[in-house]
C-alpha positions in Angstrom: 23.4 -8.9 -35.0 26.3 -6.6 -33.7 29.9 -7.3 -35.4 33.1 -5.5 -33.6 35.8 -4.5 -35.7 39.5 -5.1 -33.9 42.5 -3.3 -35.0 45.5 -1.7 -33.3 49.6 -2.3 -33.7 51.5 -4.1 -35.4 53.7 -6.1 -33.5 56.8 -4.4 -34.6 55.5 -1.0 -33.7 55.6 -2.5 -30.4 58.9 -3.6 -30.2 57.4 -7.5 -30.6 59.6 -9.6 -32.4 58.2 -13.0 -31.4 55.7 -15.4 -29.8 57.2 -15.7 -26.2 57.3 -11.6 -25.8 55.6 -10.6 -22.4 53.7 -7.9 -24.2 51.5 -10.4 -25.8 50.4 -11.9 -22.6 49.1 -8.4 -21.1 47.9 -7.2 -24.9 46.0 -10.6 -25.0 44.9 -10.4 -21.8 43.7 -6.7 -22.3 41.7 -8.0 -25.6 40.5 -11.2 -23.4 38.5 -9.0 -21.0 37.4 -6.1 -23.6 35.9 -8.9 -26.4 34.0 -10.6 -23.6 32.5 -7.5 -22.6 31.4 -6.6 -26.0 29.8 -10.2 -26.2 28.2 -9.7 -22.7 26.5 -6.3 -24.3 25.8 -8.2 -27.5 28.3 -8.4 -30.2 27.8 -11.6 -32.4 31.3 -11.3 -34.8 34.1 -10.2 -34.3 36.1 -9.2 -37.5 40.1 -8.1 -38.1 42.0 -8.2 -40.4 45.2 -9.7 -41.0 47.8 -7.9 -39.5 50.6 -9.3 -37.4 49.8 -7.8 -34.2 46.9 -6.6 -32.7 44.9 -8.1 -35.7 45.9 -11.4 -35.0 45.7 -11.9 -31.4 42.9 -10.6 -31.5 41.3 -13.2 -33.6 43.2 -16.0 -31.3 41.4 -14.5 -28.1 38.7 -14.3 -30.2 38.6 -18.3 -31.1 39.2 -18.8 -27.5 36.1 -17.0 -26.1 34.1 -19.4 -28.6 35.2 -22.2 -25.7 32.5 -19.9 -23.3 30.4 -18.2 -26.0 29.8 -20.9 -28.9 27.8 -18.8 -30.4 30.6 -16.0 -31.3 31.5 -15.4 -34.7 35.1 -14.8 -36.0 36.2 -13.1 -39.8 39.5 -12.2 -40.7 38.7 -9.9 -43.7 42.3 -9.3 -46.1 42.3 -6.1 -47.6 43.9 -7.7 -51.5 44.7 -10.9 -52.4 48.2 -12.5 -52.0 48.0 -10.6 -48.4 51.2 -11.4 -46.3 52.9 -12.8 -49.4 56.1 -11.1 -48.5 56.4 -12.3 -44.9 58.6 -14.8 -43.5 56.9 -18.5 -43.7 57.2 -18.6 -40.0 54.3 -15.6 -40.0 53.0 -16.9 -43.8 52.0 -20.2 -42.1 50.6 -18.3 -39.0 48.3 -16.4 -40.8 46.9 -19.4 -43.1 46.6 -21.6 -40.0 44.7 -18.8 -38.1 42.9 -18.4 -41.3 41.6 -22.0 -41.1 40.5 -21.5 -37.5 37.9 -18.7 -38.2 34.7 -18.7 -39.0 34.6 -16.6 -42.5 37.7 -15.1 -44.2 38.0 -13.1 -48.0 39.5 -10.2 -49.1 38.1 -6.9 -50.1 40.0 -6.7 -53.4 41.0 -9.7 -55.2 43.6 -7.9 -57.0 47.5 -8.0 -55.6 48.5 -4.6 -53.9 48.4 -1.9 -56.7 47.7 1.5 -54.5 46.8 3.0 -51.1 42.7 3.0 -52.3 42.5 -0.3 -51.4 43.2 0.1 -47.8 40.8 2.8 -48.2 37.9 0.4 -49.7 39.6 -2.0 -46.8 38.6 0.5 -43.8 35.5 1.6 -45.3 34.3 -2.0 -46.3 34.9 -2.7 -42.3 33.4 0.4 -41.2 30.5 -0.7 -43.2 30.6 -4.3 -42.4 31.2 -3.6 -38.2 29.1 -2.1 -35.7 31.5 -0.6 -33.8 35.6 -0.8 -33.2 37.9 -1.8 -30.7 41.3 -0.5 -31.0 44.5 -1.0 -29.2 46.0 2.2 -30.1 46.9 5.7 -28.4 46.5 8.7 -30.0 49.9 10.1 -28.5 52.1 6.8 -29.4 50.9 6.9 -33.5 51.5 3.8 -35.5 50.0 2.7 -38.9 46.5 2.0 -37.4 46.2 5.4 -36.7 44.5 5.6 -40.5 41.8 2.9 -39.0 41.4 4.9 -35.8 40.9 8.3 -37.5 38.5 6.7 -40.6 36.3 5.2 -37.7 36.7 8.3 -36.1 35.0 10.1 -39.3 32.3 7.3 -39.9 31.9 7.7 -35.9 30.9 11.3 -36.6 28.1 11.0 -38.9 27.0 7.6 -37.4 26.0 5.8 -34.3 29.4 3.6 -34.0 31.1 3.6 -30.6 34.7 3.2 -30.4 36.9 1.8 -27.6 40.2 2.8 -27.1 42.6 0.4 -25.2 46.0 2.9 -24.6 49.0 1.9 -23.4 48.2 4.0 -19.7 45.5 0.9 -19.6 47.6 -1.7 -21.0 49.6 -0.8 -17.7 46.8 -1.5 -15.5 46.2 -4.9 -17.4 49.6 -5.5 -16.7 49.6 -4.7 -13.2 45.8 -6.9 -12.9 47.6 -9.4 -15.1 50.7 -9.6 -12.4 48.4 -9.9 -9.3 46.2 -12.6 -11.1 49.2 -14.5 -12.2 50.5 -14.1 -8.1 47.7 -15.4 -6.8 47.9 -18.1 -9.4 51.3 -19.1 -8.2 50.4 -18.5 -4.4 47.4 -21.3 -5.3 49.7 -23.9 -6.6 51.7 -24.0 -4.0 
């Protein structure tokens, strides 16, 4: 069984303050060709956790691929209970409904947020829990995933656990193949 861990930015570190932003189309659409790839070569799960963002669409293009691959697996891990608590209920209600959508979801810690260890047990529980990670992230634009990208890093170095990078110089050619797909799109509807 191979398992794929999915992390990257938040929403807001990508200047994404809601559901109709372009962005998500080409990040989606940038996740949409990466997971089935990773299914293709073999991966079985793919697990995130919850973060608005990256986290989260991932796990939506994740349910989607189950239309082609039904036998794809989909976790959303939490890293402590009462995770997301202080959010809006617009995004409170997002996460429970996506929540209810995969196929396993827990949280590492069942106690509230007390201290920074337990996004430490969080990233090493997935480390331990994936076989390898796919982030949206680059290393010259840092954001709070950094932490997952450089612990998976470490792991990476004293283990066999590939990491794929999706950086924003890609995200422009998704957005470019994303433009020509939609074009052609257009251009066959009329």
């Amino acid at each position: 069984m191979s398992r794929l861990w999915i992390s990257g930015y938040r929403s807001y570190e990508l200047g994404v303050f809601g559901d109709k932003d372009p962005k998500i189309e080409i990040i989606k659409f940038a996740l949409q060709d990466a997971i089935n790839q990773k299914i293709d070569n073999g991966v079985e799960w793919i697990i995130t956790g919850p973060q608005l963002g990256v986290e989260q669409w991932g796990a939506e293009v994740a349910l989607q691929a189950k239309e082609d691959y039904p036998e794809l697996k989909v976790a959303i891990m939490r890293p402590f209970a009462e995770f997301g608590n202080q959010w809006n209920e617009t995004n409170k209600m997002k996460l429970a409904d996506l929540m209810k959508q995969v196929d396993f979801s827990d949280q590492v810690s069942d106690q509230p947020y007390t201290n920074p260890s337990q996004l430490k047990n969080f990233q090493a529980f997935m480390l331990s829990h994936t076989d390898e990670a796919l982030f949206v992230y680059d290393e010259e634009h840092e954001g709070k995933s950094k932490y997952d990208y450089l612990a998976a890093q470490q792991f990476a170095n004293q283990h066999p656990y590939p990491i794929t990078l999706i950086d924003f110089d890609q995200l422009q050619e998704y957005a470019i193949e994303f433009s020509e797909k939609k074009n052609l799109e257009n251009y066959e509807d009329e």
